[in-house]
N, C-alpha and C positions, 0 to 999 in steps of 0.2 A: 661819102666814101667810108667803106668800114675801119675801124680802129685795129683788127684782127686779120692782117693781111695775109697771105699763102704761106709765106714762112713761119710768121706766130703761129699761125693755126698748125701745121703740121710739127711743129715743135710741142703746140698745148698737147694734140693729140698722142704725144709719145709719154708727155710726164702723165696725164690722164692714166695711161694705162698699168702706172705702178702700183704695186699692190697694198703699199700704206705712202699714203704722200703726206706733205706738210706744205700748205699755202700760206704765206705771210703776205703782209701789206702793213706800209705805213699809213697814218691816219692822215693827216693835212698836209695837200696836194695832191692827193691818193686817192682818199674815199670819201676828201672834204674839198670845196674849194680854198686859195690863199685869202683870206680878208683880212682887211689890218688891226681887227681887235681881234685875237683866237677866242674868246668867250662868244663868237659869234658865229663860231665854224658849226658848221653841221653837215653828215654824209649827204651827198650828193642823190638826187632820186634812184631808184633801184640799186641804190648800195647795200643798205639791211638785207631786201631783199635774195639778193643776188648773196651775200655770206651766208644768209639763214640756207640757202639752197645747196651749197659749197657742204657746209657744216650735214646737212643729210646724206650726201653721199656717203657710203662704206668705205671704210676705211682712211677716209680725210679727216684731217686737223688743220684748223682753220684760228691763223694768230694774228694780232694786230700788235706791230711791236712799232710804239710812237715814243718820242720825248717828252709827250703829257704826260701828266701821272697818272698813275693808277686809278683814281678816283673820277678825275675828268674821263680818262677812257669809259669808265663804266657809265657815267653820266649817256656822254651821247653815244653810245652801242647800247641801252639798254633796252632796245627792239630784237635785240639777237642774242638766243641762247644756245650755248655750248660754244661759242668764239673762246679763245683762249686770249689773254690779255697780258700785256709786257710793257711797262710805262717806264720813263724816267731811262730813257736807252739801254733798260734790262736792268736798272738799279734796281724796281719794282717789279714783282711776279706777281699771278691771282693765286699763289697759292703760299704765299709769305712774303711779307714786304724786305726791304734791307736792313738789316742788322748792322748797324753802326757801335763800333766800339765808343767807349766814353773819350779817346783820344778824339776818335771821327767826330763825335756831336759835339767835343767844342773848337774843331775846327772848323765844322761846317754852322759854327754861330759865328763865330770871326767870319765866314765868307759872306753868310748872309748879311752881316751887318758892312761888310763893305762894297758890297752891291748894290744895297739901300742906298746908302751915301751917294754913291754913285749915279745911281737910275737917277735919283731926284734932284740932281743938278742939271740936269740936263731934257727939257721941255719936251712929251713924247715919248722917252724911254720908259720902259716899263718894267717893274719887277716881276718874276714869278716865284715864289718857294718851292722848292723841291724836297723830298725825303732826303735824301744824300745831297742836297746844295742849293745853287738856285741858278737861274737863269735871267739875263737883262735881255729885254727886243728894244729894238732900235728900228722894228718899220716907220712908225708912226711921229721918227724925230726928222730933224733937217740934215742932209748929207753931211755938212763937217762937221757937224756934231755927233752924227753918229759915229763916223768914223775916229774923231777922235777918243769918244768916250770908249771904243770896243778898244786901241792903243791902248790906251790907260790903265784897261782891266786884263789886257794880256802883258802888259810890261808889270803888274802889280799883285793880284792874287794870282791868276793862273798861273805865274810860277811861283807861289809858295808849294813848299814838300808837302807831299801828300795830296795835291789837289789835281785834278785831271780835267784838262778842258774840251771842249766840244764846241765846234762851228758848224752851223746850221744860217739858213736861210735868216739874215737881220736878227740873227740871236748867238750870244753865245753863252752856253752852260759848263756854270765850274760844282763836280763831284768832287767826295771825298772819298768817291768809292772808284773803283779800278776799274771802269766796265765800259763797252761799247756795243751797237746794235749787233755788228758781226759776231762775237764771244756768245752776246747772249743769246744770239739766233741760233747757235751751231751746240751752245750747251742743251737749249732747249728741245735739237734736232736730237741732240747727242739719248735723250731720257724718251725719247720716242722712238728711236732706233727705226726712222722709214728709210724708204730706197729713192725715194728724189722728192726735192724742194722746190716752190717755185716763193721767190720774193717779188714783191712790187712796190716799188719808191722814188720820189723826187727829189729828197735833201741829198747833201753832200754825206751827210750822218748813214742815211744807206748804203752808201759805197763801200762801206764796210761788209756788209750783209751778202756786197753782191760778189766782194774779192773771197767772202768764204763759200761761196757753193763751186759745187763742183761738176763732173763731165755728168751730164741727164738733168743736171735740175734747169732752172730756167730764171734768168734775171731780168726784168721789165722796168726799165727808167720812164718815168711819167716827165716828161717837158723836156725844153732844152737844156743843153747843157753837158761838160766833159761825161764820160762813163766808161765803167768797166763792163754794162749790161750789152747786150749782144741783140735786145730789141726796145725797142719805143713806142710808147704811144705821147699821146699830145695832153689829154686832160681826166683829169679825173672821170668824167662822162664814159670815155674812152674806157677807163679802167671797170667800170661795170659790164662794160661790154665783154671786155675780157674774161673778166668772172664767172659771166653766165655762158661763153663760150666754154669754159673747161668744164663747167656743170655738166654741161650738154655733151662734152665729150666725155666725161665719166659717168656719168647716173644718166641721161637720157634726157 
């Protein structure tokens, strides 16, 4: 059964026909499968593919706005040139990273260092460093422990001032910068100035993304799960399919 049923299809085909569009996509569950190390994600067969063909059409912009960082993203997309890149839930851009005040970097050393503490009590949890903060996963620990350990670190730093937290899939990341996928998606709409968006994403973190587009653009929830998105597909597989459907409906 195809992933692009009559309704998606006739919907790709209307944003297709805007005369500067912007296609987003998150990276993991999107154009990566979930596995429980992320050091071991990599896009899915005809993913590269299928953005490098996006990215040739006229007049498209083609973004991947993930919770990686910047670096990571460029790691595994470095098959694809001219993708536009946004790490860190927009804390990171490819064209200047985040500017943290000297107030930000030492509180985002206070957070780092209380994550650490943290992750490493607890068998399986995992740090990650961020530019503006860090992040703990909890796939890889046992249910009450993970559970208790994300308690801990929302009863703890995530409400100290200044720090902004983020729930994702068996993760949660504390900033010290003020940003979310949605902001950054609609600022980076905003310096492109097109006439419709289509996003595609499976975390809770894109539902953001998908409460800011508006009547034309097009939102695509990847798996189950509540949504504001108005279509679905099932798996990242899927979402290639997708991809190269709009190609086909824009450029041929």
């Amino acid at each position: 059964m195809t992933a692009v049923d009559v309704g998606l299809a006739s919907t790709l085909a209307e944003v297709a026909a805007a005369p500067r569009l912007l296609v987003g996509c998150d990276f993991d569950g999107t154009l990566a499968e979930i596995v429980e190390d992320p050091d071991d994600a990599r896009p899915v067969e005809g993913a590269i593919e299928a953005l490098q063909r996006l990215v040739s059409c006229a007049g498209v912009t083609v973004l991947v706005l993930s919770g990686r960082s910047l670096r990571e993203l460029s790691v595994l997309l470095h098959g694809v040139d001219g993708v536009r890149l946004v790490g860190s839930h927009g804390a990171e851009r490819d064209d200047g990273d985040a500017s943290l005040t000297e107030a930000q970097e030492q509180l985002r050393a206070r957070v780092v260092l209380a994550l650490s503490r943290a992750a490493s009590s607890v068998p399986g949890a995992r740090l990650e460093r961020k530019p503006a903060g860090a992040a703990v996963h909890v796939r890889r620990a046992a249910r009450d422990d993970a559970a208790r350990l994300l308690a801990e670190l929302r009863a703890g730093p995530a409400s100290w001032p200044g720090v902004r937290a983020t729930e994702g899939k068996e993760v949660l990341e504390l900033s010290v910068v003020d940003i979310d996928k949605g902001r950054a998606f609609s600022r980076f709409r905003g310096r492109l100035d097109v006439d419709a968006a289509v996003f595609v994403g499976d975390d809770v973190t894109d539902e953001h993304v998908f409460a800011a587009l508006g009547q034309g653009d097009l939102a695509v929830k990847v798996g189950a799960g509540a949504t504001r998105a108005a279509h679905r597909v099932r798996r990242p597989a899927d979402v290639v399919e997708l991809l190269v459907a709009l190609a086909e409906a824009r450029c041929g």
